[in-house]
C-alpha positions, -999 to 999 in steps of 0.1 A, spaced: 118 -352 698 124 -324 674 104 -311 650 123 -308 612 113 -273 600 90 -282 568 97 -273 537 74 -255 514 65 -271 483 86 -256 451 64 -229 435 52 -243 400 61 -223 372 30 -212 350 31 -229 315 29 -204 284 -3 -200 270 -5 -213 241 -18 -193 212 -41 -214 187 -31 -216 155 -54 -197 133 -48 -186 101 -42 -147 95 -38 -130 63 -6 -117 55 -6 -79 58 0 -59 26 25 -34 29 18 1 28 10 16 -3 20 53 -7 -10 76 -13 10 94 -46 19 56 -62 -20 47 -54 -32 79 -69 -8 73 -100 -22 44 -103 -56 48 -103 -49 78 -129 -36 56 -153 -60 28 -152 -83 60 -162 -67 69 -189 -66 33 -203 -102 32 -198 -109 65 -218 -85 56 -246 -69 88 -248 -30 100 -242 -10 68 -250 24 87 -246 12 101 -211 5 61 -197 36 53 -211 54 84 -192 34 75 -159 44 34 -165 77 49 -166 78 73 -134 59 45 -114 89 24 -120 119 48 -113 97 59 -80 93 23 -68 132 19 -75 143 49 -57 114 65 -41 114 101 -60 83 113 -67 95 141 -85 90 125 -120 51 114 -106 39 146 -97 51 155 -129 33 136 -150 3 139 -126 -1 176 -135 -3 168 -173 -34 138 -165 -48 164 -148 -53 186 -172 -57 163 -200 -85 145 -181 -99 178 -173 -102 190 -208 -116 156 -212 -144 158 -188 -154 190 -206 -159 174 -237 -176 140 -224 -187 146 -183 -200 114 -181 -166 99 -197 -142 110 -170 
């Protein structure tokens, strides 16, 4: 009698891992270092008070640079806070 060749078994395919499902918080998205800055500068200025037309022209720039991402108009206004909150610090260090 003859011998029937075997065959090998089919090769099993491997199963994706699955990945548990764990909750992950959502990522914020990048904040440019000029819009944090801007920011930050007139949260400052709110605090001290002082150079209401300046927060509105920084309010202002914030919004044109989020819509078209100039920052012309930012650094701008963020030489003028500089100065002001530097004359400021002069007259009230612990202030500023």
């Amino acid at each position: 009698m003859a011998k029937k060749p075997v065959k090998s078994p089919a090769k099993k395919v491997a199963e994706p891992v699955k990945k548990s499902m764990t909750s992950s918080k959502p990522k914020k998205p990048a904040v440019n270092p000029i819009e944090k800055t801007s920011e930050d500068v007139l949260k400052k200025l709110k605090s001290l008070k002082i150079e209401y037309g300046l927060q509105g022209d920084i309010e202002w720039c914030l919004g044109s640079y989020r819509n078209d991402k100039n920052p012309v108009g930012l650094y701008a206004m963020l030489e003028k806070a500089l100065l002001v909150l530097k004359d400021s610090a002069a007259k009230n260090a612990k202030a500023v």
